[in-house]
N, C-alpha and C positions, 0 to 999 in steps of 0.2 A: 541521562544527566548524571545519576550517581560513576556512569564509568569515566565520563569528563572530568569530575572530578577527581577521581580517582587516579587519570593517567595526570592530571594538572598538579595531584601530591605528589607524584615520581619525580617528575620533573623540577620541583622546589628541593626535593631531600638532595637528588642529583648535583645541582644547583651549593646548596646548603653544604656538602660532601666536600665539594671543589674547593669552597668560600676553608672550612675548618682546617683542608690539608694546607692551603695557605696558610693559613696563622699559624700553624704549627713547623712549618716553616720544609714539608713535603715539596716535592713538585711533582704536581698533578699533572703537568703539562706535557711529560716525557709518557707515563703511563698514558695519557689519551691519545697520544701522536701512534703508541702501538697499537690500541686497542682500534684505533679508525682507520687502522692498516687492513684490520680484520673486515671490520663491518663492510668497507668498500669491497673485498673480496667478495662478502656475503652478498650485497648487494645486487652485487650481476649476478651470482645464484638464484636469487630470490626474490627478481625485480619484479617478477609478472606478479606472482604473488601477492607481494605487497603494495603492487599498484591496482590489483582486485580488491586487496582487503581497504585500501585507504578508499578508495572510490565507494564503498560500500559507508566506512564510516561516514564520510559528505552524506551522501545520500540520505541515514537517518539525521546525523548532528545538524547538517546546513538546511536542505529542502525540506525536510519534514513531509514525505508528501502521503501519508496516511498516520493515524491515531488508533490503538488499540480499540476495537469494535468497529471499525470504519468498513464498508463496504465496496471492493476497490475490483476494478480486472485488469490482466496486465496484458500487454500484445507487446508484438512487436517496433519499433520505431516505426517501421516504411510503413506497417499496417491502415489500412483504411477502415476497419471495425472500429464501432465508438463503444459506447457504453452497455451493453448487452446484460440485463438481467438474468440470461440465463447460466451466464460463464462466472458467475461472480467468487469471491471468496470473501472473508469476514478477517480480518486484523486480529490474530489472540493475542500475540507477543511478540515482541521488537527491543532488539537488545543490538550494541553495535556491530556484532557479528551474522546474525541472522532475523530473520522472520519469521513468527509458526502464525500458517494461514488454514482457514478451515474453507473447503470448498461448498459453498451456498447448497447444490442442488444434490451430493452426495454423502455431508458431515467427511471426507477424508481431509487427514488433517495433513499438511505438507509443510515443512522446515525448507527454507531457502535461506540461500546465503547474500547478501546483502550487498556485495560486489555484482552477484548475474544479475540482480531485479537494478542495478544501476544501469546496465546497459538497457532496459524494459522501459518503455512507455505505461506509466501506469494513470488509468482512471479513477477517479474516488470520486464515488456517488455520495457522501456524506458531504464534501466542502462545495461541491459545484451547486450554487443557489437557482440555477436555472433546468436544471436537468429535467429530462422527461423520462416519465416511468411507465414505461408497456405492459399492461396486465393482460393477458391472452383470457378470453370470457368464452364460455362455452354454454350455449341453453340447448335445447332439446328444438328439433327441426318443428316439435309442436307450439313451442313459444308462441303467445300471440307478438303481435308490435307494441300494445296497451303495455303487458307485463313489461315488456324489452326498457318500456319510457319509465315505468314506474321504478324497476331496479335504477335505471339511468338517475331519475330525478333523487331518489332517496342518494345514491355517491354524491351529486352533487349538493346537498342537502348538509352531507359528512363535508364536504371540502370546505364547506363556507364556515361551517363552525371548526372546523380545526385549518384556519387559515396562516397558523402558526408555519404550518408543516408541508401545505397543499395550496399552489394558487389555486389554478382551475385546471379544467377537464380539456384539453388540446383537444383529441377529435374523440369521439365514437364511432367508429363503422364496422359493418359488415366486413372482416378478411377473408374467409373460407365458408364454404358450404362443404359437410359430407353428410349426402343421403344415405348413403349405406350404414354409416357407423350412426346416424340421425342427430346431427350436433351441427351447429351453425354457431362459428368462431367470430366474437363479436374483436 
């Protein structure tokens, strides 16, 4: 927001500049006729460029679509992956140039530029009020089923008093059995 307004002060002095050489009785108008001689030139230089960097600015100014601490993955468009906890990364800093994002399951911290994550599909597990949250459960092949209900009923126990945070429990089941390594993936 502070750089909005900051490029929205340029734009007033700019403004403001124009407005002064008039009254003084300049003409501003022969100087900007050259000067936009230039910038068109520059332009076809520098169009991809600056049509990365503006797609980037939209992206945080207009859509907003994460908040510093937000828990977000990003894929591709075409992609069929939805929301996967295990890919995730964490929101530090968001400036209208960049993103510095921390990867969930590594702490590596990655600076992106704001134009490539425009072209990204990105998920955010923080605003989606519906999301489902996979937790991989792992007991010992010795677990009774007694124990398995009793851990079961105490989470559900947690969800109801922090109903703030947590509707209910989607499913519980069995995914994996490994007898070798003796762990049954609940």
């Amino acid at each position: 927001d502070t750089v909005l307004e900051r490029t929205a002060n340029y734009f007033f002095v700019f403004f403001l500049a124009i407005v002064l050489m008039t009254i003084l009785r300049f003409d501003p108008w022969s100087l900007l006729l050259s000067v936009s001689s230039l910038l068109v030139s520059f332009s076809f230089a520098l169009g991809p460029s600056i049509s990365t960097f503006v797609g980037g600015v939209l992206l945080i100014a207009d859509r907003r679509p994460y908040d510093i601490g937000d828990r977000i993955v990003i894929n591709s468009p075409t992609s069929d992956d939805a929301f996967q906890p295990g890919i995730t990364w964490f929101v530090e800093d968001v400036n209208l140039s960049y993103t510095t994002l921390r990867f969930a399951a590594t702490n590596e911290v990655a600076t992106i530029t704001n134009g490539s994550l425009a072209q990204l599909r990105i998920h955010n597990g923080n605003r989606d009020q519906n999301a489902l949250v996979t937790v991989p459960l792992f007991f010992r092949v010795t677990t009774t089923h007694e124990e398995v209900m009793q851990f079961y009923h105490t989470v559900e126990v947690f969800i109801n008093e922090n109903d703030q945070a947590w509707k209910r429990i989607k499913f519980f089941r069995t995914e994996s059995l490994n007898t070798t390594l003796g762990y049954i993936e609940y």
